[in-house]
C-alpha positions as CSV (number, residue, x, y, z in Angstrom):
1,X,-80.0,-14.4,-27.3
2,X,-82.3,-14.3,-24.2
3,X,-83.0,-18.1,-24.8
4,X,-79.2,-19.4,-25.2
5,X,-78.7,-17.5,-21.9
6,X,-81.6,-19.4,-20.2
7,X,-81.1,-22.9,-21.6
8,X,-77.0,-22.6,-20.4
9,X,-78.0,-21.4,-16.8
10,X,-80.6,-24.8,-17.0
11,X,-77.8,-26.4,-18.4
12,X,-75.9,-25.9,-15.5
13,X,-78.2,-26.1,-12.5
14,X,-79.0,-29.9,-14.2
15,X,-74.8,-30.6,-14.0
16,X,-74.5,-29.4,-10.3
17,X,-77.4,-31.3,-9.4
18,X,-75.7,-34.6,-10.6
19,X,-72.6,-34.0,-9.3
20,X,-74.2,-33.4,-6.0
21,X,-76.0,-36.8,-6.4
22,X,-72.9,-38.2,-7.1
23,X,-71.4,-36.9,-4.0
24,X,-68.3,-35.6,-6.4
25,X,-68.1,-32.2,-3.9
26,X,-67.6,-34.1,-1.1
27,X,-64.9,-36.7,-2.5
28,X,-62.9,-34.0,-4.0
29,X,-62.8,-32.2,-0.5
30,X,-61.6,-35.4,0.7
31,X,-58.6,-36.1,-1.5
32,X,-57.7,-32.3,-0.7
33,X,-57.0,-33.2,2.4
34,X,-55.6,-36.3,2.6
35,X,-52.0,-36.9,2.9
36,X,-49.8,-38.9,0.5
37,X,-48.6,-42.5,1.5
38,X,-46.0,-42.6,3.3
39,X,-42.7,-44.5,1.8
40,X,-40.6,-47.1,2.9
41,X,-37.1,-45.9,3.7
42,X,-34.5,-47.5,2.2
43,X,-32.7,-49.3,4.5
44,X,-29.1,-47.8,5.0
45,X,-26.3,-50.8,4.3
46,X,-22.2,-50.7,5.4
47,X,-19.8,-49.7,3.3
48,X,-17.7,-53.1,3.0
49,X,-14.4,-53.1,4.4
50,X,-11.6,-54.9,2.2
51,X,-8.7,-55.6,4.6
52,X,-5.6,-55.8,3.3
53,X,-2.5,-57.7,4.8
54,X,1.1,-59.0,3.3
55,X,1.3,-62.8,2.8
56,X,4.1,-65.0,2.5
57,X,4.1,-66.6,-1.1
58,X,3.6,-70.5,-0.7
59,X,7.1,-72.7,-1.4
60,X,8.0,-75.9,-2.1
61,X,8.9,-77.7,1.3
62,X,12.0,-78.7,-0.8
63,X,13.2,-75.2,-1.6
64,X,11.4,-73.1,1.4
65,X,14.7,-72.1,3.6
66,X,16.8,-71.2,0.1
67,X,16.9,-67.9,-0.7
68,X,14.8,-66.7,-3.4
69,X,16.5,-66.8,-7.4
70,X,17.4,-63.5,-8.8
71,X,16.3,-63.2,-12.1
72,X,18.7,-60.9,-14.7
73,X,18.8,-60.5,-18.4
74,X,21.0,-62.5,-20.8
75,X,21.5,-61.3,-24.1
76,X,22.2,-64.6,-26.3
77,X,24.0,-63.7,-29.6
78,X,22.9,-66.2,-32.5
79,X,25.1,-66.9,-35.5
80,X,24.2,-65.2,-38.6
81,X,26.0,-65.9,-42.4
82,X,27.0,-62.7,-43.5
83,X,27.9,-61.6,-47.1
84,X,31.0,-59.0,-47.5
85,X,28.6,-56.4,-49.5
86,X,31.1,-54.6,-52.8
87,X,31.0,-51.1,-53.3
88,X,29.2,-51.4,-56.9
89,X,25.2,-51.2,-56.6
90,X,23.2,-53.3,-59.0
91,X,21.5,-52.0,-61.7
92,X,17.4,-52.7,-61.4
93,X,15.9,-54.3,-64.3
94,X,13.0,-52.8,-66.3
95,X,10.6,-55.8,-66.2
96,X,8.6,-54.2,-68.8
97,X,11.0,-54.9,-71.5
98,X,12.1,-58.1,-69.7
99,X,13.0,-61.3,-72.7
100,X,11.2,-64.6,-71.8
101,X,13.2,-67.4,-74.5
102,X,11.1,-69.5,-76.4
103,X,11.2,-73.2,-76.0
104,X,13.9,-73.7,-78.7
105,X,16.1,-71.4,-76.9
106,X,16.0,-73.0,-73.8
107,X,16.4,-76.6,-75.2
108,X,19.4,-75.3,-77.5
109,X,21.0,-73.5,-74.6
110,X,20.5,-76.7,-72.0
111,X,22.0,-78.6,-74.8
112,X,24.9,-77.2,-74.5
113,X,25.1,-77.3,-70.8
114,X,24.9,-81.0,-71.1
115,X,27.5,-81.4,-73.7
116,X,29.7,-79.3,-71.3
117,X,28.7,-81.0,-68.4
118,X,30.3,-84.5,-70.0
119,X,33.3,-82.9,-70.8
120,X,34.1,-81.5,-67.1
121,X,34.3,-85.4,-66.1
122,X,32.7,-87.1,-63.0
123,X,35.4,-86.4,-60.2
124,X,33.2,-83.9,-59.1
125,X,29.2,-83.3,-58.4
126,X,28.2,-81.5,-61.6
127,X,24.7,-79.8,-61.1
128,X,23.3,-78.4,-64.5
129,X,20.6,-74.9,-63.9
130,X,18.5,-73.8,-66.5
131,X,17.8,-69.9,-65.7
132,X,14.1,-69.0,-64.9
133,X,12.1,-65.6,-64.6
134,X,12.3,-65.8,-61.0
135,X,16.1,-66.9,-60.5
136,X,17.1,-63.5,-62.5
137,X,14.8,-60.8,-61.7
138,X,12.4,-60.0,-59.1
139,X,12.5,-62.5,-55.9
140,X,16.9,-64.0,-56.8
141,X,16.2,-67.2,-55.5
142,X,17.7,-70.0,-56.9
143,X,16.6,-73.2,-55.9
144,X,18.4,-76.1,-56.2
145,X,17.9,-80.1,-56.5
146,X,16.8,-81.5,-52.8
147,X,18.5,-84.6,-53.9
148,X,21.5,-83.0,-54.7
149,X,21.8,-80.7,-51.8
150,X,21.2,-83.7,-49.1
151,X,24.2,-85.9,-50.9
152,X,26.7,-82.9,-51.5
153,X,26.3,-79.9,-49.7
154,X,26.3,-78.6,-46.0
155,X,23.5,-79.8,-43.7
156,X,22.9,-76.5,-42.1
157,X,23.2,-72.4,-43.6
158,X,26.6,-71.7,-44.6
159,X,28.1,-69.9,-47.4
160,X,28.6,-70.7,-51.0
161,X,31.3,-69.6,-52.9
162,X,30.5,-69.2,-56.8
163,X,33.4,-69.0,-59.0
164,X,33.5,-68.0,-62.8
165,X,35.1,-68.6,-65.7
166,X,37.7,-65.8,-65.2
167,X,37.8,-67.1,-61.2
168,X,36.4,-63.7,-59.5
169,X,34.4,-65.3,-56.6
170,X,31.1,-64.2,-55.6
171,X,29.8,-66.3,-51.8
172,X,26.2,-66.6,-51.6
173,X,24.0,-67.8,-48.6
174,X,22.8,-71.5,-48.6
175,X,19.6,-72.1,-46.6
176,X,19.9,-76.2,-46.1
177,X,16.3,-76.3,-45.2
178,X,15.0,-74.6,-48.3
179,X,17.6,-76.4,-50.6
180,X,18.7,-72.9,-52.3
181,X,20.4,-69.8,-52.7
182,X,19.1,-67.0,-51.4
183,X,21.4,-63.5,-50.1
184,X,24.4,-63.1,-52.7
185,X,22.8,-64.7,-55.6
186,X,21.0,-61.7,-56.8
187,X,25.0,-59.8,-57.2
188,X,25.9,-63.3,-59.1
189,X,23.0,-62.8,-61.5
190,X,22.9,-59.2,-61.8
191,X,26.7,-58.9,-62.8
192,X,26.8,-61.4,-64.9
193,X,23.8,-60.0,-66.6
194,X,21.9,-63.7,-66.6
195,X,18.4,-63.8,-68.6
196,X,15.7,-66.1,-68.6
197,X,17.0,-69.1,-70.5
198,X,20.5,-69.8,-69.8
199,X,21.8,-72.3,-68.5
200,X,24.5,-72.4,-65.5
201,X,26.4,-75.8,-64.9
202,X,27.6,-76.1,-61.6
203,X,30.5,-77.7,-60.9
204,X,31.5,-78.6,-56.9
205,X,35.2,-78.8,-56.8
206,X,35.2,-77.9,-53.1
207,X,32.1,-79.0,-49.9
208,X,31.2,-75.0,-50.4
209,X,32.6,-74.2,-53.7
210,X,31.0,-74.3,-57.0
211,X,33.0,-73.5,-60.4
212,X,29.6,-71.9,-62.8
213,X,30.1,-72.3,-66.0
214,X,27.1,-70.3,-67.9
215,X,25.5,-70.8,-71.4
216,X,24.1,-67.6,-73.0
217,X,20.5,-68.5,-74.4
218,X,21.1,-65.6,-77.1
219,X,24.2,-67.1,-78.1
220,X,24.5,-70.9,-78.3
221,X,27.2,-71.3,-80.8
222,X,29.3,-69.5,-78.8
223,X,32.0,-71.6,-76.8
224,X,32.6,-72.0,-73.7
225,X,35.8,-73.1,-71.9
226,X,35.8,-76.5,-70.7
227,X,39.4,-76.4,-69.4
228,X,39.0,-76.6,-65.4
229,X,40.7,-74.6,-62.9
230,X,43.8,-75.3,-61.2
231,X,41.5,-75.2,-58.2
232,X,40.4,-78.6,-58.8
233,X,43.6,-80.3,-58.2
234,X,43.8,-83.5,-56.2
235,X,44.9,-81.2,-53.3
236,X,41.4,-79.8,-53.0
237,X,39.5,-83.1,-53.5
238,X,37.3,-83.9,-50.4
């Protein structure tokens, strides 16, 4: 015990020596009592004054002694073709058991329409429709023959009239653009219970009037009147 004690007190006398060679005491005195550098002061800048003054607004030379427009709202009312709704709502149909005819059907049932079509006579445009998925459920848009719409029917949207066989009429809207019948149509085709398959013939006895004649794909033996309205006298004729 009485060595450890002697070599640390030699340990020590050996480290203060050094430090005193090395002048340590005297540099640690010195950074006691100097003083930290000084620091540059920011230099303090003017807020920046933004003026602010009216200014007349630049004119035309031509218009600078007329007083200045008043502006004001105009409400511009644009045509619409409207559809007198009935009081009877359409039944929806259940597409699950929706009937897609065969190939045979169709043929049989456009068949017909063509037989019937030569029988109504050419005094009039005669446009023949077989029925698709799409004209009788879901979307009602019939579309019809661009050909036949640009030589027979109105160049802008008006309203159809469709007549059938018992001469209850049903007006649909005509888009000329699209070629078709859109608002309306879907009341034609849900009363008259169309299906996928038959065939409409369409026969214009009037510039917005089309006597439709349909052909039942379920039932293609049954027959269909080819006598033509009185509607189609030579009073109505173009």
């Amino acid at each position: 015990m009485v060595k450890y004690e002697d070599l640390r007190k030699q340990r020590l006398e050996e480290n203060k020596k050094r430090m005193e060679e090395l002048n340590l005491p005297l540099l640690t005195q010195a950074l006691k009592n100097s003083t930290s550098p000084k620091t540059t002061p920011m230099k303090k800048t003017k807020p920046r004054i933004v003026g602010t003054e009216l200014v007349a607004v630049r004119r035309s030379p031509r218009v600078a002694k007329s007083p200045a427009p008043e502006y004001k709202e105009v409400v511009i009312h644009y045509e619409r073709v409207m559809i007198p709704r009935r009081l009877a709502t359409p039944t929806k149909r259940d597409r699950l058991f929706f009937a897609y005819a065969s190939d045979e059907e169709r043929a049989a049932s456009i068949e017909k329409a063509e037989k019937l079509e030569a029988s109504l006579g050419s005094d009039y445009p005669i446009l023949v429709r077989p029925m698709l998925p799409s004209h009788v459920s879901g979307g009602f848009w019939l579309g019809l023959p661009s050909n036949f719409c640009r030589k027979n029917l109105p160049r802008r949207d008006d309203t159809i009239t469709l007549i059938d066989e018992t001469g209850e009429e049903w007006p649909t809207v005509y888009l000329a653009q699209k070629c078709g019948l859109s608002g309306g149509w879907k009341r034609f085709s849900v009363d008259h219970d169309l299906a996928d398959g038959d065939t409409i013939v369409f026969h214009l006895i009037r510039p917005t009037k089309f006597k439709a004649y349909i052909i039942r794909v379920n039932n293609a033996n049954e027959t269909v009147s080819t006598e033509i309205s009185t509607s189609t006298s030579s009073s109505e004729a173009f």
